[in-house]
C-alpha positions, 0 to 999 in steps of 0.5 A: 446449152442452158440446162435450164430445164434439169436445173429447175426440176430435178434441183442439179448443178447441171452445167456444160464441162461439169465432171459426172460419175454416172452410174460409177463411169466418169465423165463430163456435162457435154450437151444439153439433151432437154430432160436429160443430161448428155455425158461423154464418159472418159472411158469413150470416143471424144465425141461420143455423148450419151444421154443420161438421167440427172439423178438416177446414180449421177454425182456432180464434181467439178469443171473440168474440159470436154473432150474435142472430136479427132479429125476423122470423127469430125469428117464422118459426121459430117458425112452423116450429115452430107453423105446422101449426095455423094456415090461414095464416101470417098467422093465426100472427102474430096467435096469434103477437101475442096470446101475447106480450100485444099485439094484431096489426091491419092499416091498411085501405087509405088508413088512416094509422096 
């Protein structure tokens, strides 16, 4: 996540948390993508970055705060990453909850919590 490469040849403040108006959308530096810059636009998911170029209709602003993932977002990259293993994505959560020391049950119906 250095932006080494956008800083020297395209002459940008390429940076991570730096605030972006790329072609009118807004939104903040959130990855290092080689020759691009990847953005996430506030008008998008948190998590969701996309990859753009640093001078093609791109303003640079301030710092401002990356966005986190939700939980759930978290969760299904994980199982994009891990999924391959598991019959179901279900399964996963459970595999998903024992990893983390919890247990991972379902309320049968007509069962209160």
């Amino acid at each position: 996540m250095d932006y080494e490469y956008v800083r020297e040849h395209y002459r940008v403040p390429a940076c991570y948390g730096r605030r972006v108006t790329a072609n009118g959308r807004a939104g903040v530096i959130a990855r290092d993508e080689g020759h691009y810059i990847g953005v996430s636009f506030d008008d998008d998911k948190p998590g969701i970055i996309s990859p753009c170029h640093p001078t093609w209709k791109v303003t640079y602003g301030d710092m401002g705060p990356v966005r986190r993932m939700s939980r759930s977002q978290e969760r299904y990259q994980r199982f994009i990453e891990y999924g391959d293993g598991f019959d179901s994505f279900i399964d996963f959560c459970r595999w998903d909850a024992e990893q983390k020391g919890g247990a991972f049950e379902f309320p049968l119906f007509g069962e209160e919590e």
